[in-house]
Structure formats: structure tokens, C-alpha cells
C-alpha positions as CSV (number, residue, x, y, z in Angstrom):
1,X,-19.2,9.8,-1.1
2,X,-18.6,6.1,-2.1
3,X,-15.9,4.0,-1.6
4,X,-15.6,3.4,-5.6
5,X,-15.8,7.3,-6.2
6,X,-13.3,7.7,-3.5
7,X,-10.9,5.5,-5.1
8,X,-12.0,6.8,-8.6
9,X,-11.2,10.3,-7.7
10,X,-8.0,9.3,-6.0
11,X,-7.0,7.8,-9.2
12,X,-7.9,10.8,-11.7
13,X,-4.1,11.8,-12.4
14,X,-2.4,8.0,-13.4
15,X,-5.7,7.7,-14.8
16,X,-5.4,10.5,-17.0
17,X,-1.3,9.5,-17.5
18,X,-2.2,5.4,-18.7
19,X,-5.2,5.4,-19.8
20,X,-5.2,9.0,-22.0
21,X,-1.9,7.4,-23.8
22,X,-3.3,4.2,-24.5
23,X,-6.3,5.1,-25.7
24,X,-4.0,7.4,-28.4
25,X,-1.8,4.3,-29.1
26,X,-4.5,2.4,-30.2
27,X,-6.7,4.4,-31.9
28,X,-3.6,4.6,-34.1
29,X,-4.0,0.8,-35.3
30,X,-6.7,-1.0,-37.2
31,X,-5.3,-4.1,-36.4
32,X,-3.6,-6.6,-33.5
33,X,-0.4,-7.1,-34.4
34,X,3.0,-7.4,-32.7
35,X,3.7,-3.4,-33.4
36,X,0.8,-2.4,-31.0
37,X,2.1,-4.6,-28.2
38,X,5.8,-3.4,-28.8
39,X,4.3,0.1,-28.1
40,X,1.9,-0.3,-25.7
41,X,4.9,-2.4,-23.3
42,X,6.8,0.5,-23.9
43,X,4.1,3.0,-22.9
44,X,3.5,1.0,-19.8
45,X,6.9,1.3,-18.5
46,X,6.7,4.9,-18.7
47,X,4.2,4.9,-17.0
48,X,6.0,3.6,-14.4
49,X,4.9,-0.1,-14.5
50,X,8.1,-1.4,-14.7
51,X,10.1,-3.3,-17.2
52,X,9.4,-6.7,-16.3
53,X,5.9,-6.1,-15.2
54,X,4.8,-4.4,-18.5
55,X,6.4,-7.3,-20.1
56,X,4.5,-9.8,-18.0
57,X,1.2,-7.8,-19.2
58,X,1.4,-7.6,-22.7
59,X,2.3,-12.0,-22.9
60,X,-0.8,-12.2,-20.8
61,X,-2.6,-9.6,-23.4
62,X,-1.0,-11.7,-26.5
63,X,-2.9,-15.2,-25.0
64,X,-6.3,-13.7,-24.0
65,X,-5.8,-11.8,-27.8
66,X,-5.2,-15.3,-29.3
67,X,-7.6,-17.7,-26.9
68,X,-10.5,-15.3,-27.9
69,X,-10.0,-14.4,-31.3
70,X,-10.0,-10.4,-31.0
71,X,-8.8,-8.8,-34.0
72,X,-10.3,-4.8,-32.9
73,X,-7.8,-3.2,-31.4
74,X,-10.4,-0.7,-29.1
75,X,-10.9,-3.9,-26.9
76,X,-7.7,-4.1,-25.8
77,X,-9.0,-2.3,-23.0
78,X,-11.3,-4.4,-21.6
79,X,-8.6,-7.2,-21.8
80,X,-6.0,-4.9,-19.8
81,X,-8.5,-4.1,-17.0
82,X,-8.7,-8.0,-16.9
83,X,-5.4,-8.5,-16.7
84,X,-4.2,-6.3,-14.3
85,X,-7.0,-7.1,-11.8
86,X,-5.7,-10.5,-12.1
87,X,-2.6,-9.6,-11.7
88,X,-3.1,-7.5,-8.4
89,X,-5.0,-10.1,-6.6
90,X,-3.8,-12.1,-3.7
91,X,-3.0,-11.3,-0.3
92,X,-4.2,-7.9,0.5
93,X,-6.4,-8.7,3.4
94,X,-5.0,-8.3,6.9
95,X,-4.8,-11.5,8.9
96,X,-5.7,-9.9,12.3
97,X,-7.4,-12.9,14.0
98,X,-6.1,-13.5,17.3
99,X,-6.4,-11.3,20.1
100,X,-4.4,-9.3,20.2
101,X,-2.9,-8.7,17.2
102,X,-0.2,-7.1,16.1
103,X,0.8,-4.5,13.3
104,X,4.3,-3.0,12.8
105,X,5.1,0.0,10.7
106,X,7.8,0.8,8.8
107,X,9.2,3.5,6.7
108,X,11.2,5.9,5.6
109,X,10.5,9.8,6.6
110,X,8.1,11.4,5.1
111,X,5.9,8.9,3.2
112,X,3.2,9.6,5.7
113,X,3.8,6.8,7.7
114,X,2.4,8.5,11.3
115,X,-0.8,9.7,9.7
116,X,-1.1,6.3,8.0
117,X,-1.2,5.0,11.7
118,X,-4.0,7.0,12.8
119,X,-5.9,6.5,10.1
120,X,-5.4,2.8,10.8
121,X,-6.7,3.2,14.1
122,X,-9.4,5.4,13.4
123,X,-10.7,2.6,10.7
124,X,-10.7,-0.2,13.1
125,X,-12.5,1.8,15.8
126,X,-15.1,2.3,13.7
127,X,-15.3,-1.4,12.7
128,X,-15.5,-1.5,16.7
129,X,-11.8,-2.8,17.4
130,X,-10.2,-1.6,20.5
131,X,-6.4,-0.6,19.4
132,X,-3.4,0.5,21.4
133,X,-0.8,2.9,19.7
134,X,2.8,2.5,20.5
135,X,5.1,5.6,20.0
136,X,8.1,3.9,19.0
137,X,9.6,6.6,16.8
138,X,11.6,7.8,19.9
139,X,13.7,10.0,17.7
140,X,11.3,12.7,16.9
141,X,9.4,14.1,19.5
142,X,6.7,15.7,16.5
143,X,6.4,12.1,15.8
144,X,5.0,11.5,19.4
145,X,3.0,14.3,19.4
146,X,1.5,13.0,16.1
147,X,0.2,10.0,17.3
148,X,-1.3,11.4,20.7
149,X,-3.7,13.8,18.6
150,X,-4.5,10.9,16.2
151,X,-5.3,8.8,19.4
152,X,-7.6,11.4,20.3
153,X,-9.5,11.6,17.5
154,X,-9.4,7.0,17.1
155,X,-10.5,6.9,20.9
156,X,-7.2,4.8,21.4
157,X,-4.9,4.0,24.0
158,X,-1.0,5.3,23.6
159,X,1.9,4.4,25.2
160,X,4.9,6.5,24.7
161,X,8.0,6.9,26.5
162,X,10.3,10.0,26.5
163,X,12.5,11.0,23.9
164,X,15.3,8.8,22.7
165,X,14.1,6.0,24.8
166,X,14.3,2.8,23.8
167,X,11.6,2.2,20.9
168,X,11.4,-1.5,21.8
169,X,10.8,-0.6,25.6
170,X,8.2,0.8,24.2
171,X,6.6,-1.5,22.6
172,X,6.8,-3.9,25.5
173,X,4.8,-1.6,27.6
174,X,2.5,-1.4,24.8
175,X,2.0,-5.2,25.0
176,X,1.8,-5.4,28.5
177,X,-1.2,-2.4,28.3
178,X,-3.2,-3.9,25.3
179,X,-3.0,-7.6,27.3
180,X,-4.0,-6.0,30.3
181,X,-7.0,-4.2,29.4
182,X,-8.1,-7.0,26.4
183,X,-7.0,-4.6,23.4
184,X,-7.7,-6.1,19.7
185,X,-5.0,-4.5,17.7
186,X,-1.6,-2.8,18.5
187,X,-0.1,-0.9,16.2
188,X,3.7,0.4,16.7
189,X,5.5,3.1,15.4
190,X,8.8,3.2,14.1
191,X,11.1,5.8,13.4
192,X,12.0,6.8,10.0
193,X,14.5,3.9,8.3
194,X,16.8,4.2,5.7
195,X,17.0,1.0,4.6
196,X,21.1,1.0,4.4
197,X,21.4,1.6,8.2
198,X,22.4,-1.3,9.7
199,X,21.9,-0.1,12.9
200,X,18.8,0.9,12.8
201,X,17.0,-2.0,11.0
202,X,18.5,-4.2,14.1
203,X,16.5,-1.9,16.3
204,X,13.6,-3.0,13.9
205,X,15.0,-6.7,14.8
206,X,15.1,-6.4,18.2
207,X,11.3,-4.8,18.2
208,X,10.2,-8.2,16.6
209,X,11.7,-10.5,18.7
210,X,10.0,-8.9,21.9
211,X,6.7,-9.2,20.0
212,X,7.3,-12.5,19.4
213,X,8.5,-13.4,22.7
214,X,6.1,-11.8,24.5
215,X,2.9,-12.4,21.8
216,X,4.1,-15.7,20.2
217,X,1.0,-17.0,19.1
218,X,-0.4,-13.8,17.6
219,X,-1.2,-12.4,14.3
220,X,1.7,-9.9,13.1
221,X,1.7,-7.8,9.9
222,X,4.5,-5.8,9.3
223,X,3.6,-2.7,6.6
224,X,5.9,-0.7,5.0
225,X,4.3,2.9,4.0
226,X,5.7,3.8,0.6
227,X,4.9,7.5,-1.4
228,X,3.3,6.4,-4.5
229,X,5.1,10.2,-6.1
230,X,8.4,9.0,-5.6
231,X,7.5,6.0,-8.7
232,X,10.2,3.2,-9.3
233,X,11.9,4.8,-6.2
234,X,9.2,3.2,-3.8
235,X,10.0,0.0,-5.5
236,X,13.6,-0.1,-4.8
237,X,12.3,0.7,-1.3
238,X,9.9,-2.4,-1.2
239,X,13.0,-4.6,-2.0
240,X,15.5,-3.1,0.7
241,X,12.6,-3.2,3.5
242,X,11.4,-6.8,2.1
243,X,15.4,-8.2,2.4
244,X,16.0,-6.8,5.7
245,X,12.3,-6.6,7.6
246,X,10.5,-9.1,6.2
247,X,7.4,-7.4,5.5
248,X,3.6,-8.7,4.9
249,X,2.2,-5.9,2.8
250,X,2.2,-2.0,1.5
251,X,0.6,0.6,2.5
252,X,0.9,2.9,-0.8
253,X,0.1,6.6,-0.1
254,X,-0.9,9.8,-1.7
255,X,-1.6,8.4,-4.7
256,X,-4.1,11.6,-6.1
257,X,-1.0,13.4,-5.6
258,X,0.5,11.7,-8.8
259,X,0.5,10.1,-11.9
260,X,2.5,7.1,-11.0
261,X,-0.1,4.9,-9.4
262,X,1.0,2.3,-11.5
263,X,4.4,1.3,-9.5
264,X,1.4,-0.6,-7.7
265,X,1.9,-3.1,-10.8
266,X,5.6,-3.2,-10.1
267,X,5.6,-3.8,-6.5
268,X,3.2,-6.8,-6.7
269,X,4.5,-8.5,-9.9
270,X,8.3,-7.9,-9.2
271,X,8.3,-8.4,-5.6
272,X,5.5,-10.1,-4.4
273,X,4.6,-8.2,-1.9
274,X,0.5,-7.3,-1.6
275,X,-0.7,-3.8,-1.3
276,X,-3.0,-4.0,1.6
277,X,-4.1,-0.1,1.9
278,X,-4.0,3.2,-0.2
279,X,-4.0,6.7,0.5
280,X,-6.4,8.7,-2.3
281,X,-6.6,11.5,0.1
282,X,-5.8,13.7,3.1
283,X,-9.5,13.2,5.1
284,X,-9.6,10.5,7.7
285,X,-11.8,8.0,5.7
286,X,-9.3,8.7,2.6
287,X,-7.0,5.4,3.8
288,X,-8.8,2.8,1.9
289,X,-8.4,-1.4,2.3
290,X,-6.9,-2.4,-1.4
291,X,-9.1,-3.7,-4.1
292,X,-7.6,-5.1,-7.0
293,X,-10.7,-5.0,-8.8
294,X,-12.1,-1.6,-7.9
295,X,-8.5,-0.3,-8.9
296,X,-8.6,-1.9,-11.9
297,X,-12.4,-0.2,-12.6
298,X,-11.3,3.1,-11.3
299,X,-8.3,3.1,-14.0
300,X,-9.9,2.4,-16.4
301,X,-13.6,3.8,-16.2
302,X,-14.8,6.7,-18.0
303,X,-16.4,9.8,-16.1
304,X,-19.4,10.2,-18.8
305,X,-20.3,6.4,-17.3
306,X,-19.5,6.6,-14.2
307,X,-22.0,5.0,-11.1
308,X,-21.8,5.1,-7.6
């Protein structure tokens, strides 16, 4: 299967949420007017978009409307598949250059952040990367456990400790390892963070400032896993996690498991934080890199036209 029809098929449910509405809303108008856009903003932020996302898209809708003279209200479409391509792009490739480099991942419980992780590792084995795996979710042995079978299957190295050692023992060791044996990528494992704990987003601290005193000239990104189910939730999440870690990018997951896909509008527009990967599936291969314009074409295309 394709990447396109991966992401396509991923897709199907906010597809059929958006795109089935607003092709309802403006089959209802013969003409462009300042009703339609009144209704289709409000359509958008039901459709989880947020408010001052779905704002921002309907002023950029009302200038291409106006630069280009449209006046049929079925091309709207077009226009909004523009838009929000447009709107997605910037900053969702990785900047993994040096050697090694580093990738921290956060999250709360149950977004999928361990499986994310091995999928991670299993993607940059096959683009022939050599990764190291660092178990620093101390708290849950399952979560240790986790990462040694997805190591397996990613032929990567994994350092764990115990449990309840000290995650960023851990990830010292994990350094030491990966500069030892000339690893490309380490990727670290975090426990499960609310974002009101103090405590524990210190420990996040702390982790940091033993990558950067031990790795100080090396590429970090620092992803924060997100369930694209939980909607406007995972946005409140991106804020606390973007105040307190200081992240470089989302990782938005099982997304064919909802209708909400389109909080990815809302995260980058409201917080300016890039989606870097999404999750259309539970296989492997199903963590794909973010494309603003194949998720723009996979929202809006139809199945009766559909190419691989």
C-alpha cells in the first residue's frame, strides 16, 4: 500500500466529519457571500479546528475569494485544500544531523507514546540509522518491557536500568553506549507526565541538562505524543508541555480512530508547534513523517478519484 493511501485511509473518519458537512453547507448556497463564511467558520470549529484557527481560515478564504474573483460556491473547496496546506507547512522535518542525535519523548499515559518510540526506531533502521533506546520511564516496569520487544523487532540497542531508578541515570548510560559504539540516533523514554506535576517535569529538566552537558553540540528534538481522539484536549496538552518542556514538534496518533483530525489545524496555528509524525494505524509502517500537502489531499479527495 502507498504512503498517500496509507494516509488517505487513516484519514477516512475526519474526512467523512469535515468534508461530508461542508460539502452540505455549500451545496445550500448559489452564491459567496458573508452567510456561507459565517457558517462554514462555525462548522470548522466543530469540527474541532478551533476558534481562532477557523477564524484565521475563512479571512484567508475571503482574500483568495476576492484576489481571484470566484463567485461559485462549489470551489470553495479547492480554495480550503489550499489554504490549509498552507497553513500546515513549516517545520515538520526532523533536524537529526549530527551524530549522534538526540530525540526526547514526552507524554502523558496512554497516547501511545512507547509504541510511538519503536516505531520511530524501526523507521530509521530501515532508512539504515543505527539507534539506541533509552528506558527512562522507570515507573512502569510494562513500559520497559515495551521497549525491549520493540528493540527487537528495530534491531536496536536498549539501555534500561531497574525499576524506579533514576530515569536520567539512564539516559546518561544511554549516551555513554550510543558514543561508544558510534550510534546515529538516541531516542529516550519518559514516563507518563501530567503536565501540572511539578515534580516531575523537573525530572524532564534535569534529563535535558545531562543531554546537553554531555552532547552539547548535538541535534535534540523533543516530541510530545498527543491522542488525536481526545480533540481540543490534546491542544490544551500542547500548551502545558510547550510552557514547561520546550518542545520541537508532535507526534499526533491514532488518528483513524477518530473524527477529530482536524485539532492538527489548532495545534499548528494556535501554538506554533509543527506536527512532525502521525499515527493512521496500528502496523509498524502506520507511523508516517507529516505532509502538509498529502494531508491536505487525503481530506479532501474523493474515493471515486482516487490514485495511488
Amino acid at each position: 500500500m502507498g504512503l498517500f493511501q496509507k494516509i488517505k485511509d487513516g484519514l477516512k473518519k475526519t474526512r467523512n466529519n469535515i468534508m461530508g458537512q461542508i460539502d452540505s453547507l455549500l451545496k445550500k448556497f448559489t452564491k459567496i457571500d458573508e452567510e456561507l463564511f459565517e457558517e462554514l467558520e462555525e462548522l470548522l470549529i466543530m469540527s474541532d479546528v478551533g476558534m481562532p484557527t477557523a477564524e484565521k481560515i475563512c479571512e484567508e478564504l475571503r482574500i483568495k475569494v476576492k484576489k481571484q474573483g470566484i463567485k461559485e460556491p462549489e470551489k470553495i473547496n479547492d480554495l480550503l485544500k489550499e489554504v490549509i496546506s498552507e497553513m500546515l507547512e513549516g517545520g515538520q522535518e526532523l533536524v537529526l544531523n549530527t551524530k549522534p542525535s538526540v530525540i526526547l519523548v514526552i507524554g502523558v499515559n496512554g497516547v501511545g507514546k512507547t509504541t510511538t518510540i519503536g516505531k520511530l526506531a524501526a523507521l530509521f533502521a530501515k532508512q539504515g540509522k543505527k539507534v539506541t533506546l533509552a528506558a527512562a520511564d522507570t515507573f512502569r516496569a510494562a513500559a520497559i518491557e515495551q521497549l525491549e520487544i520493540w528493540a527487537e523487532r528495530a534491531n536496536a540497542d536498549i539501555i534500561k536500568h531497574k525499576e524506579g531508578s533514576d530515569p536520567a541515570a539512564v539516559v546518561f548510560d544511554a549516551i555513554s553506549s550510543a558514543k561508544a559504539r558510534g550510534k546515529d540516533i538516541i531516542i529516550c523514554d519518559t514516563a507518563g507526565r501530567l503536565h501540572n506535576k511539578k515534580h516531575l517535569m523537573d525530572e524532564l529538566n534535569k534529563i535535558s541538562r545531562i543531554i546537553d552537558r554531555e552532547l552539547p553540540n548535538a541535534d535534540k528534538e523533543v516530541l510530545l505524543v498527543l491522542d488525536a481522539t481526545t480533540g481540543q484536549n490534546a491542544v490544551n496538552q500542547a500548551r502545558e508541555f510547550k510552557n514547561a518542556a520546550g518542545i520541537t514538534g508532535i507526534v499526533l496518533t491514532k488518528l483513524d480512530g477518530t473524527a477529530r483530525g482536524g485539532v492538527i489545524l489548532a495545534i499548528k496555528q494556535d501554538l506554533d508547534v509543527p506536527v512532525k509524525f502521525i499515527g493512521v494505524g496500528e502496523q509498524i509502517d502506520d507511523l508516517q513523517p507529516f505532509s502538509p500537502r498529502d494531508f491536505a489531499e487525503a481530506l479532501f479527495v474523493k474515493d471515486d478519484r482516487l490514485s495511488e
